[in-house]
C-alpha positions in Angstrom: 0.0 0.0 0.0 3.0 2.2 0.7 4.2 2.0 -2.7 0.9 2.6 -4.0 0.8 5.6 -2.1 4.4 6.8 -3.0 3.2 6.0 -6.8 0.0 8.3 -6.3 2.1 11.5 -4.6 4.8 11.0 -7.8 2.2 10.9 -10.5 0.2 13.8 -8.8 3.2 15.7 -8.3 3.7 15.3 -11.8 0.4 16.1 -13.2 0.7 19.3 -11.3 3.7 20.4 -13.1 2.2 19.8 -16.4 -0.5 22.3 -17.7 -1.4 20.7 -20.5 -2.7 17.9 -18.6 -6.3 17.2 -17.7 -6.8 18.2 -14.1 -9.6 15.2 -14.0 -6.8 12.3 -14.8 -4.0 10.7 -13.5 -0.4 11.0 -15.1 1.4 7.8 -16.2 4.0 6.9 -18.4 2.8 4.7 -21.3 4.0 1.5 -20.5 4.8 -1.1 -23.7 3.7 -4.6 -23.2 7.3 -5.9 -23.0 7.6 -3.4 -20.0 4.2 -4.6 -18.4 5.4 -7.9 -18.8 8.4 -7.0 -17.3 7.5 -5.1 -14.3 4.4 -7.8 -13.5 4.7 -10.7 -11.1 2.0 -12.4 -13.1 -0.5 -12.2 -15.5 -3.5 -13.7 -15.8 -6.7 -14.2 -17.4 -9.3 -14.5 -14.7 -13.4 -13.7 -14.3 -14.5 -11.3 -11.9 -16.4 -13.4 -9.1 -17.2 -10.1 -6.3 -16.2 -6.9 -5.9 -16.4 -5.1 -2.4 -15.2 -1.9 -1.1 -14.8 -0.8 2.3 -12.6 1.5 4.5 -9.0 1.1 5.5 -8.3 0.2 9.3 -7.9 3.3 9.7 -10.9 5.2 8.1 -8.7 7.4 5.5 -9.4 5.6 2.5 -11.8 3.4 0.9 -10.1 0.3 -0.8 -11.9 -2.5 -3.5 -11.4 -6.0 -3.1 -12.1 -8.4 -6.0 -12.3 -11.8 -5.9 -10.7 -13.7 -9.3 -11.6 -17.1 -10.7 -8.2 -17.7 -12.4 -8.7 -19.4 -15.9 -4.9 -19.3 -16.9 -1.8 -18.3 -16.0 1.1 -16.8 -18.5 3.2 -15.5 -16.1 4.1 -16.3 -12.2 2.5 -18.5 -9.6 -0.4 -20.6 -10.4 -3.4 -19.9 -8.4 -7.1 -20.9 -9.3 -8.7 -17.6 -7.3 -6.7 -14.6 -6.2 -7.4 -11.5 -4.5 -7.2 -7.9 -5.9 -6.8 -5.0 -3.8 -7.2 -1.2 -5.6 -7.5 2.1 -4.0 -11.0 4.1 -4.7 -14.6 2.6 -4.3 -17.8 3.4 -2.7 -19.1 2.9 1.1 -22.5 4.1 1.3 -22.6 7.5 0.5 -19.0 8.2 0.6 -16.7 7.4 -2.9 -13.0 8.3 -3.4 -12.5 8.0 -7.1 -8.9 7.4 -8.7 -8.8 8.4 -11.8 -7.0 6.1 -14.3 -7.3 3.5 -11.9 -9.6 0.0 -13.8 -13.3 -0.7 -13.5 -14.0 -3.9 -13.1 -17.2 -5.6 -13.3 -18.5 -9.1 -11.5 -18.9 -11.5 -14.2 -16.3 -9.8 -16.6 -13.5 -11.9 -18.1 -10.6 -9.8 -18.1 -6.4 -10.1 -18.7 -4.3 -8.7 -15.9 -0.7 -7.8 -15.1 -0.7 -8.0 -11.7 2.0 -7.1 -8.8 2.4 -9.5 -5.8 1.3 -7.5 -2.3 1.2 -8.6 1.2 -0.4 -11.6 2.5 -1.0 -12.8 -1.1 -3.5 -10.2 -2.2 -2.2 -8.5 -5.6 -2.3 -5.2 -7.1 -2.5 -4.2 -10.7 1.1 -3.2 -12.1 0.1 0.2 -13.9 -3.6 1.7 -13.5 -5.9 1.1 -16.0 -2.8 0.0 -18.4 -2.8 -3.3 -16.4 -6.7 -4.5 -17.1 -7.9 -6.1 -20.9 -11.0 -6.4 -20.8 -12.2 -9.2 -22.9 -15.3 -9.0 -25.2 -15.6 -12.5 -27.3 -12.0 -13.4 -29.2 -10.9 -9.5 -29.0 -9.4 -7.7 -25.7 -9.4 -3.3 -25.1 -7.7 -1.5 -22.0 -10.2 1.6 -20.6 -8.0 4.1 -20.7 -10.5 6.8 -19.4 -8.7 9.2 -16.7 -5.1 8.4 -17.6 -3.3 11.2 -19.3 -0.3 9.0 -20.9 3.1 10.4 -21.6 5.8 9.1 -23.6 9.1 10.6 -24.0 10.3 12.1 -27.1 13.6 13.4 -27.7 14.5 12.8 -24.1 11.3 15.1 -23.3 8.1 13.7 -21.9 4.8 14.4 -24.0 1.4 14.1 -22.8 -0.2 11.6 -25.9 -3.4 12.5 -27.2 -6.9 10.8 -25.7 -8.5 8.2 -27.8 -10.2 4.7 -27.1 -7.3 1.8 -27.7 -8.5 -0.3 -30.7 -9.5 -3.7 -29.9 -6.9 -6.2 -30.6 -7.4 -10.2 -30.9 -7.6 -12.2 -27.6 -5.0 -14.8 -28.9 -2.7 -12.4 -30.3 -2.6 -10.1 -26.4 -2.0 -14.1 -24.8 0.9 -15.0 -27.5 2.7 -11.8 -27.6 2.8 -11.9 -23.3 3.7 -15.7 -23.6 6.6 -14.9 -26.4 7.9 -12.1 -24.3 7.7 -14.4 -20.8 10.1 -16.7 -22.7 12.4 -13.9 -23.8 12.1 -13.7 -27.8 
């Protein structure tokens, strides 16, 4: 969670010192799928079984927890359910929303790149980067309140918004596989 946090304060620092950035999104550096790959502990392709938001211990944040019905594995430790923890949700009438952070849904099928946390519960490597949400054979990530930078010419750029085009289902699971085995 502390890393989380420290993530949060950097990327809000950051989107502070950028005007050209949407005041309603969170900062991120696009990440390639080589470098999702890289940076995740695993990736998966799971269904959403519950979702459930509640407050911290210590009543300064509302958290999610979802439940996942693991399907396969491409990368890291098998598991057949695991246990997703994200910052943001709703308790009663009280919401802390994270923009950029992924919506999921109970009964969605989804692809995730996934961090190992504390007492095996997981986090998602990189926002809303980190969740493919699968619709039949084709996958899309929801990039809705990330402002995505890349760098060019040693400068970072804010990239302009626009949906992600879908992309095969088989092709997202063979390039992760190809990269898992290092070609």
């Amino acid at each position: 969670m502390r890393f989380r946090q420290k993530i949060m304060g950097a990327a809000l620092a950051l989107a502070l010192s950028l005007s050209a950035v949407d005041a309603q999104a969170t900062t991120a550096l696009l990440l390639t799928r080589a470098q999702l790959v890289q940076r995740s502990d695993l990736v998966v392709r799971a269904t959403v079984l519950s979702i459930e938001s509640s407050w911290t211990e210590d009543k300064t944040a509302i958290v999610t927890t979802t439940r996942l019905k693991v399907s396969g594995t491409l990368k890291g430790r098998q598991a057949s359910e695991l246990v997703l923890r994200q910052l943001g949700g709703r308790v009663g009438e009280e919401a802390l929303v994270i923009p950029g952070e992924a919506r999921l849904e109970v009964g969605e099928e989804v692809v995730l790149f996934l961090k190992d946390g504390q007492g095996g519960v997981v986090g998602l490597t990189a926002m809303a980067q980190a969740a493919y949400h699968v619709r039949g054979d084709k996958v899309q990530r929801d990039m809705e309140g990330l402002q995505l930078m890349r760098m060019v010419g040693g400068k970072l750029r804010p990239m302009p918004h626009k949906p992600e085009p879908r992309e095969a289902l088989a092709k997202l699971m063979a390039d992760v596989v190809r990269i898992v085995r290092g070609r």
